[in-house]
C-alpha positions as CSV (number, residue, x, y, z in Angstrom):
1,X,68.6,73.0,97.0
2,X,71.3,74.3,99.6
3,X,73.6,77.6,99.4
4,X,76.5,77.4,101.0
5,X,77.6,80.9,102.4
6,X,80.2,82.5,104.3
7,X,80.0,85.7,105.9
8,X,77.0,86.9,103.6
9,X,79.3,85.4,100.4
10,X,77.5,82.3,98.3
11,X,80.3,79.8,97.5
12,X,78.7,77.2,96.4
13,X,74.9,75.7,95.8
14,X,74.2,71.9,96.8
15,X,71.3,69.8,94.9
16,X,70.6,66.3,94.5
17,X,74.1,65.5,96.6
18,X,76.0,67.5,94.0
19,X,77.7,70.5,95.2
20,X,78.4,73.6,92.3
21,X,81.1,76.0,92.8
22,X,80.0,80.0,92.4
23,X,81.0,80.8,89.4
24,X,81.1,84.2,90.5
25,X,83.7,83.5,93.1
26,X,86.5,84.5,90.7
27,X,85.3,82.3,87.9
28,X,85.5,79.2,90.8
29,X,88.7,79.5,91.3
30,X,90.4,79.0,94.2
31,X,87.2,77.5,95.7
32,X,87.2,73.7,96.0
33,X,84.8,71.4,97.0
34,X,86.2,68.2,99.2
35,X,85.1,64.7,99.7
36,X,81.6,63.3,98.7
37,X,78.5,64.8,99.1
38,X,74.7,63.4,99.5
39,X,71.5,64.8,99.9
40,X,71.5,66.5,103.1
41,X,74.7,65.6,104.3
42,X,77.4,67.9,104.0
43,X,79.3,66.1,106.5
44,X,82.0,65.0,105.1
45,X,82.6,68.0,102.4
46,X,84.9,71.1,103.3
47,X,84.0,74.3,101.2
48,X,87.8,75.6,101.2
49,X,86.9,79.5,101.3
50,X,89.2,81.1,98.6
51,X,92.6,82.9,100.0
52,X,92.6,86.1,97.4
53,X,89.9,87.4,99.6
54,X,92.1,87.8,102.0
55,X,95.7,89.0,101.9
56,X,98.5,90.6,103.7
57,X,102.3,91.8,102.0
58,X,104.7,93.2,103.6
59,X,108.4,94.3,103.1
60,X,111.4,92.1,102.6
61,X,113.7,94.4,103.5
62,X,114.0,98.3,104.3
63,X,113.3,100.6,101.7
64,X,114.9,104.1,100.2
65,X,112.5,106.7,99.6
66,X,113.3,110.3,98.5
67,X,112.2,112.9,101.5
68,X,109.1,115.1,100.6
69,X,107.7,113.2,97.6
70,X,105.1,110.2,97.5
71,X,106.7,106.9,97.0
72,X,104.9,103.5,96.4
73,X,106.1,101.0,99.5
74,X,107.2,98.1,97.1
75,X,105.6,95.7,99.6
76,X,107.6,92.3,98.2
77,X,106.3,89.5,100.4
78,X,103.2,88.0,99.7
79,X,101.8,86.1,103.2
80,X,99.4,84.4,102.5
81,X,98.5,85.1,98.9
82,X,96.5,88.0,97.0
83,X,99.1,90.6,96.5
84,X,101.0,91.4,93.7
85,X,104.8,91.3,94.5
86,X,105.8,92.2,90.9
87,X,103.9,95.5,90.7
88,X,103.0,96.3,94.5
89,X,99.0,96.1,94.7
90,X,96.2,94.3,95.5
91,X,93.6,93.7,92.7
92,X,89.8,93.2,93.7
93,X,88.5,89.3,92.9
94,X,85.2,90.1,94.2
95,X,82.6,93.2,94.6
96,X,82.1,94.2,97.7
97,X,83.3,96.0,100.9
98,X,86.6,95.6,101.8
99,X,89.0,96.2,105.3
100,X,92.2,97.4,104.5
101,X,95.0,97.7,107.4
102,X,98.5,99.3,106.7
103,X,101.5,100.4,108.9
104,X,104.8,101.9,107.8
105,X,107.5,102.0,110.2
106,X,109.6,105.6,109.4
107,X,113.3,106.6,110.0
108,X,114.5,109.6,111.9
109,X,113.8,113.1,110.2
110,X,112.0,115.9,111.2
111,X,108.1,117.2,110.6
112,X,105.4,115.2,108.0
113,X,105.2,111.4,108.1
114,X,102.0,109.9,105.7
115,X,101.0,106.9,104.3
116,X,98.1,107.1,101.4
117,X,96.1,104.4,99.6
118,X,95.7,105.0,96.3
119,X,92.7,103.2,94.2
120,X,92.6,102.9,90.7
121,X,96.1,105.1,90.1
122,X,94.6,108.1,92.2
123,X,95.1,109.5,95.8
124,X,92.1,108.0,97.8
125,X,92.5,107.4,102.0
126,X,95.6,109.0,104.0
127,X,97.0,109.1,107.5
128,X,99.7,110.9,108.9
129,X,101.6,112.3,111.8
130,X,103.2,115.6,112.1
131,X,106.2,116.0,114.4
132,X,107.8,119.1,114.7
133,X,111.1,119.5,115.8
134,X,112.1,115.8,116.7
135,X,114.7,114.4,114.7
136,X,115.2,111.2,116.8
137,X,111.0,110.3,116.4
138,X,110.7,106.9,114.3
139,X,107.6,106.7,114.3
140,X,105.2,103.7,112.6
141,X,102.3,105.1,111.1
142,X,99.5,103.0,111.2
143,X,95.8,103.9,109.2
144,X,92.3,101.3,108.6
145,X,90.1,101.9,106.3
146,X,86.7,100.1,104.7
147,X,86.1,100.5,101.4
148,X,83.7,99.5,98.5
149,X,85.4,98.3,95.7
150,X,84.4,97.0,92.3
151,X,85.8,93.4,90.6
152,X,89.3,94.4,89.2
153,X,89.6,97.7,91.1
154,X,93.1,97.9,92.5
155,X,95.3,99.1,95.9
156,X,98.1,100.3,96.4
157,X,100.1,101.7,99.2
158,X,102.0,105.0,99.3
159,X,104.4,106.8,101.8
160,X,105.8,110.4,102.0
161,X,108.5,111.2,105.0
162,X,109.6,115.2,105.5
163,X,113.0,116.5,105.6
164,X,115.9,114.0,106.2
165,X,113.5,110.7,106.1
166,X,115.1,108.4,103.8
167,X,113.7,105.5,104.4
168,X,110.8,103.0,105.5
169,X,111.5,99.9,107.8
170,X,110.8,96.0,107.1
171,X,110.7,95.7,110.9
172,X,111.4,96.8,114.5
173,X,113.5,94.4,116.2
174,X,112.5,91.5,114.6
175,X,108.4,92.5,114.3
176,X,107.2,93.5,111.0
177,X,106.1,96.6,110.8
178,X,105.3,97.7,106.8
179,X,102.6,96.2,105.6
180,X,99.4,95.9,104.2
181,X,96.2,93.4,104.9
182,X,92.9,93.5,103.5
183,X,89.9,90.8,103.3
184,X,86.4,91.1,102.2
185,X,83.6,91.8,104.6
186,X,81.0,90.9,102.7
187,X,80.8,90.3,98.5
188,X,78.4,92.7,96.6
């Protein structure tokens, strides 16, 4: 018997020239086994590794936020698949340790400028910028973070700008700048 593995992830076992999906990969899906396989040969088979373990949103447009109050980016542009464009966040398919990447691009306004994960509904990971006294400063914020996270545990991604910030930006001439990516590092 064979185990197929990526990155420290089992996707698949292979016995006898028969090649079984993980199960726990999501319940197989999004895991698919190509071509024909025989004892010792996986030649001509591609293990196609799943996309919801990797994602990356971003915004389809700029977005009004109220100044001074925590406001979820509604990141509405799914890239490749994994994030959820109807209710903004990314739910875990698999245990494990996670990278998470985020920038938000911020219009003019003076002091505070922070952008927060939130896991599970509460306040988790935040990075920031303080600028006092520089109303033309547009800054983009940008934060990592690793992260062990549990099957079904959930993202999401929230912004704060001081006095007279009003709004995040999809992009900066043409280069998107508010977004999210995450993908697993290696499955529990």
């Amino acid at each position: 018997m064979a185990y197929i593995n990526l990155n420290g992830v089992a996707l698949a076992t292979e016995s006898g020239g028969v090649v079984s999906l993980d199960s726990g990969v999501t319940g197989g899906s999004g895991l698919t086994a190509l071509g024909t396989v025989t004892s010792g040969n996986l030649s001509n088979t591609a293990i196609v590794y799943p996309s919801q373990y990797a994602f990356s949103a971003s915004l389809s447009t700029d977005q009004s936020i109220s100044a001074s109050t925590w406001t979820k980016a509604t990141l509405d542009v799914s890239i490749f698949g994994g994030w959820d464009t109807t209710n903004y966040k990314f739910v875990c398919p698999r245990a494990g340790k996670w990278q998470f990447n985020f920038s938000v691009r911020f219009n003019d306004g003076v002091f505070g400028r922070f952008i927060k994960l939130y896991k599970n509904g509460s306040a988790w990971d935040q990075g920031g910028s303080v600028s006092y006294g520089m109303i033309t400063y547009t800054p983009t914020i940008r934060h990592a973070v690793l992260a062990e996270l549990a099957l079904d545990d959930y993202i999401e991604l929230y912004v704060n700008g001081g006095a007279g910030i009003t709004k995040i930006a999809h992009d900066d001439d043409g280069i998107i700048q508010t977004a999210i990516q995450g993908f697993l590092l290696i499955g529990a």
